[in-house]
N, C-alpha and C positions, 0 to 999 in steps of 0.2 A: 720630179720628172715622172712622166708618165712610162708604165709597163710597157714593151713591146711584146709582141705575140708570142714570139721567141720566148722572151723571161716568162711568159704567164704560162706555156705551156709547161717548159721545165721545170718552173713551182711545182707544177700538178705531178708530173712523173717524181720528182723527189718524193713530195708527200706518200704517192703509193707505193716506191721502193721502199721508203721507211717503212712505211703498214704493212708490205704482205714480208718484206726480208728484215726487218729490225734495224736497216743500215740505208743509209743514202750514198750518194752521188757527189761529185763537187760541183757547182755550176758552170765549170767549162763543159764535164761528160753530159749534163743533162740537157745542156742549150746543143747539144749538139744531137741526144738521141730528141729532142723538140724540133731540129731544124731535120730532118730524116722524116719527123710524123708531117710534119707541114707539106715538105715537099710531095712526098706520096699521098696527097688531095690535092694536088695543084690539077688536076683532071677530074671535075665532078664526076659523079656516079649519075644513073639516070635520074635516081630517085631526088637527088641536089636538083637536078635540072628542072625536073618536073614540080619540084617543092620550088624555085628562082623563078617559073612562071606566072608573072604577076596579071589580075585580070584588068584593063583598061577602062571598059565602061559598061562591063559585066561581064559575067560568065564565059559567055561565047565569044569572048575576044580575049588574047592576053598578050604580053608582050612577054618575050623570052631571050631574056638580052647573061642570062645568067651562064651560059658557055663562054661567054666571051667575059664578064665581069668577073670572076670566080677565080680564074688563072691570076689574074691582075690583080685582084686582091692578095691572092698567095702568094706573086713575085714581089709584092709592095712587103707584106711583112718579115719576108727573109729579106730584102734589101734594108728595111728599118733596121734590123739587128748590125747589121756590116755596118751601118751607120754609127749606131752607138759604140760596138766594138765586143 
């Protein structure tokens, strides 16, 4: 089965509480400081937005569909985790 966003971000925070404290986390505390990092990006920054503006048929046209895709993406991977459990 595949990772959810959840599991792969708390991997990442374990591995660096090991490296900078000597000590980890269990993976309830970590999926949970993962599901805290996720939510606090469910709001791009300008700079997401401006990087999610894709150009269409060159330069001077782009389509900016990334405020609205972005969120959706971020409620999709916390809802995946509620799914697995």
């Amino acid at each position: 089965m595949e990772e959810t966003m959840v599991e792969r971000v708390g991997a990442e925070l374990r591995r660096e509480c090991l490296e900078v404290f000597g000590a980890t986390w269990s993976n309830d505390v970590a999926w949970r400081f993962a599901r805290a990092a996720i939510k606090a990006m469910r709001e791009p920054s300008e700079a997401m937005v401006e990087a999610g503006n894709l150009p269409v048929w060159d330069d001077s046209v782009t389509v900016g569909l990334s405020e609205e895709i972005w969120p959706a993406m971020i409620d999709a991977a916390l809802e995946e985790q509620e799914k697995v459990g």
